[in-house]
N, C-alpha and C positions, 0 to 999 in steps of 0.2 A: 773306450779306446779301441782302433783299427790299428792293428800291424800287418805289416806287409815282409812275411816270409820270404826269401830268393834264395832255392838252392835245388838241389836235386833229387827228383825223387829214387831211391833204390827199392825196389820191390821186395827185395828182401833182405833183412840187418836195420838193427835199429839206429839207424844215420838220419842226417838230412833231413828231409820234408815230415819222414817216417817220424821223428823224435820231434820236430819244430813244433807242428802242428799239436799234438796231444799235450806237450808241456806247457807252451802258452796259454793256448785254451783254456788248463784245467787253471790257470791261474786266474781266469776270469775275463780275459782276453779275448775278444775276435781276433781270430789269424787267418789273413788269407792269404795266397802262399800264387808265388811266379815261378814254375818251375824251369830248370833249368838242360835238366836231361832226364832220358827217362830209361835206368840200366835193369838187369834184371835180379842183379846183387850190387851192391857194394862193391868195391874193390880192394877190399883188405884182405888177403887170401883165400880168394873164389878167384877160377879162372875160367876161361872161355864164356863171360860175361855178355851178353846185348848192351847196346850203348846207341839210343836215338837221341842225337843232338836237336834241339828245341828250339833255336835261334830264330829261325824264322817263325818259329808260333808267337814266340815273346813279342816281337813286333806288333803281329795280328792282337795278340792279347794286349799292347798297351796301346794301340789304335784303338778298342772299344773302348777302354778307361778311360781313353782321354772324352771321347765325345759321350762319357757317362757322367765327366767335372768329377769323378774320383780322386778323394786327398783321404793322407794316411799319417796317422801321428805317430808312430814308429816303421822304420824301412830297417830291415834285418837282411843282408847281404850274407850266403853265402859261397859254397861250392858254383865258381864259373868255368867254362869247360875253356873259353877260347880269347880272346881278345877281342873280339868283335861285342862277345856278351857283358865285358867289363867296361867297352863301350855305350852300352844301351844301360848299364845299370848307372853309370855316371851321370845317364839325364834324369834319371827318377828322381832324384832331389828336386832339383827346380820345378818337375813337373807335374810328381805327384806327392811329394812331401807338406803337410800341414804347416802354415803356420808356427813356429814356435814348438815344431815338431823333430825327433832323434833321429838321427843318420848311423846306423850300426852295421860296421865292417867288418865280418870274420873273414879274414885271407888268405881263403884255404888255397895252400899251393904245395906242400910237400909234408914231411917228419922225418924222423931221425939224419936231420944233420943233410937230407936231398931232399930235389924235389919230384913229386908225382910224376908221371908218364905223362908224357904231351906236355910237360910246361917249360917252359924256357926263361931265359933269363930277360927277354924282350916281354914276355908275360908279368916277372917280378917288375918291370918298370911301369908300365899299364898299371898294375896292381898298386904299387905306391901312390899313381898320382889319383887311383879311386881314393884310396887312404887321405888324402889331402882332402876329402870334401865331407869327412865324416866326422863325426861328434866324440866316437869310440870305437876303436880299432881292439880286436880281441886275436891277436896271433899267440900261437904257439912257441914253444923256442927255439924252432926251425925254423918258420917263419918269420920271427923277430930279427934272427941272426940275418937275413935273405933282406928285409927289409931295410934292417938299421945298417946294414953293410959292414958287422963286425963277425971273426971266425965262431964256427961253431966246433964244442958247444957252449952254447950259454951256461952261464955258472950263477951261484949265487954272487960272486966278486964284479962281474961285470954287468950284470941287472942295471945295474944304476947309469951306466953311459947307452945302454941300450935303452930305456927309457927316455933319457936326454935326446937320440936322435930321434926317436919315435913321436916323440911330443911336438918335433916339428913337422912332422906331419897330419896330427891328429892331436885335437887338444887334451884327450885324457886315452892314452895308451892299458893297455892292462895286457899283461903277457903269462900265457899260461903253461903248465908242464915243466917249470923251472925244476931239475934234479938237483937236489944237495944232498949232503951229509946227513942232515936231519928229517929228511923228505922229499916231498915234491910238491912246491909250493906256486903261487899265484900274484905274481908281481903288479903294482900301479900306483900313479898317485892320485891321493885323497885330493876332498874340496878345498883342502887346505893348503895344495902344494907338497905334501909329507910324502914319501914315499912310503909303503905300505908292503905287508904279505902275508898270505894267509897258506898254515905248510899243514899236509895231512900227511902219514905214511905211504912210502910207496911202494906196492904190493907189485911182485914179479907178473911181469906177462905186459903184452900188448892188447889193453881194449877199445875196440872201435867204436866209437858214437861219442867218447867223454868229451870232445873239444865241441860237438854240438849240443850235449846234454848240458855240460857247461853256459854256451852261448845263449840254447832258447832258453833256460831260467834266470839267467841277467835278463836277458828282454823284457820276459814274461812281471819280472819283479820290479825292472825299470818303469814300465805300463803301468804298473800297481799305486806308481809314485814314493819310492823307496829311492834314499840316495845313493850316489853311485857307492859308497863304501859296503854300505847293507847290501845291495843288491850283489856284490863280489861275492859277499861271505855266504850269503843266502846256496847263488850259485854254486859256490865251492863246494863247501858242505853237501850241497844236494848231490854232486856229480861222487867228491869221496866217497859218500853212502851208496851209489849203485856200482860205482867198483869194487867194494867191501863184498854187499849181495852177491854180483856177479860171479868174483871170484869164487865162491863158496855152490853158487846155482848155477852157473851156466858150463856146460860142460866143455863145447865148442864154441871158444868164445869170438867167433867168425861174424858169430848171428847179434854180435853186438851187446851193450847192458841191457839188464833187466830192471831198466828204469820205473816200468810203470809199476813197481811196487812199491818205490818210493816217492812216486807222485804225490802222495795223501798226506806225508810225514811232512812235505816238503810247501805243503799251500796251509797248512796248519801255521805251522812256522812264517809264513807272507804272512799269515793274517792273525799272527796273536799281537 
């Protein structure tokens, strides 16, 4: 199995390319990875950051794929800086997607309830209509709320018509970061049509990488040949356990989870 990463590298915090690449992997996976920019942190509270936009390399890079006849049986979309790049990632389907191959959408655009710096509302519609050409869309519920065009926040009450618009854009929606009462849970529906959720405790604080630690172990478990329910729980599970760690190891929790300690618990689990 060849997947094909799209997000951004940060140099430093474990996000993006930093996290895609070793979770996959260690699942057994070839990942090879289109990046998208290349910063010198993250941007979850680091400031005076470097930010080299990629745009025109991504070109150069998929001009040599194309006259390589490179195809990919998972395309994993994620952090895109501009419109122009959600432009170019829209043709990657037709052009380098396999055969009977996954189209996967993380739509990163904002969290709590805005969105990021430099995105706009011209960007969320861009963004929707990549969302139409994907198999499985993984937004948060800032971005669900952005997406499905309902207020935020998302609750557990209204999950269920947030899914209903989402599903017309993407045949199996899964939305993540849902806060309730009981937790912070993990919305979608099964192969069955059943709407689903899988809720873990939610521990104070904001940690950065869980929506891609999330994403690359769907991928990484999707490749595996796991169906999409298993592959949710897998993911969940794996992402609750390195905010558990984290919380308790990581002091500044800027520099991201401490995921790769649960890599090992985590590909046990794929493969019992």
């Amino acid at each position: 199995m060849r997947v094909l990463a799209v997000n951004d590298i940060s140099c430093v915090g474990r996000c993006s390319l930093a996290s895609a690449l070793p979770i996959i992997s260690a699942c057994g996976v070839e990942c090879n990875v289109l990046p998208t920019a290349l910063l010198s942190t993250h941007t979850g509270g680091f400031e005076g950051y470097s930010f080299l936009d990629l745009t025109k390399e991504i070109r150069a890079i998929l001009a040599h794929w194309k006259k390589l006849g490179l195809k990919f049986d998972f395309i994993y979309s994620g952090y895109l800086g501009n419109i122009e790049q959600v432009e170019l990632v829209m043709g990657l389907k037709e052009e380098f997607l396999a055969t009977d191959g996954k189209f996967i959408v993380d739509p990163v655009m904002g969290d709590d309830g805005t969105l990021y710096n430099g995105f706009s509302q011209a960007f969320v519609e861009k963004m929707r209509k990549l969302c139409e050409q994907a198999d499985y869309i993984l937004p948060n519920a800032t971005e669900a709320c952005f997406l499905s065009q309902l207020p935020y926040p998302l609750t557990e009450a209204n999950t269920d018509e947030a899914l209903h618009r989402l599903r017309a854009l993407a045949p199996c929606p899964i939305i993540t970061g849902v806060k309730g009462e009981t937790g912070i849970s993990v919305h979608f529906i099964d192969e069955q049509g059943k709407k689903r959720s899988f809720t873990h405790e939610n521990l104070e604080g904001f940690f950065c990488g869980a929506g891609d630690a999330f994403a690359s172990a769907f991928v990484g478990c999707l490749a595996n040949g796991t169906t999409e329910t298993e592959a949710v729980r897998l993911a969940d599970d794996f992402t609750a356990a390195c905010i558990r760690r984290s919380a308790k190891e990581v002091p500044d929790k800027r520099f991201g989870l401490n995921f790769e300690a649960e890599i090992f618990p985590f590909v046990k689990k794929l493969n019992a």
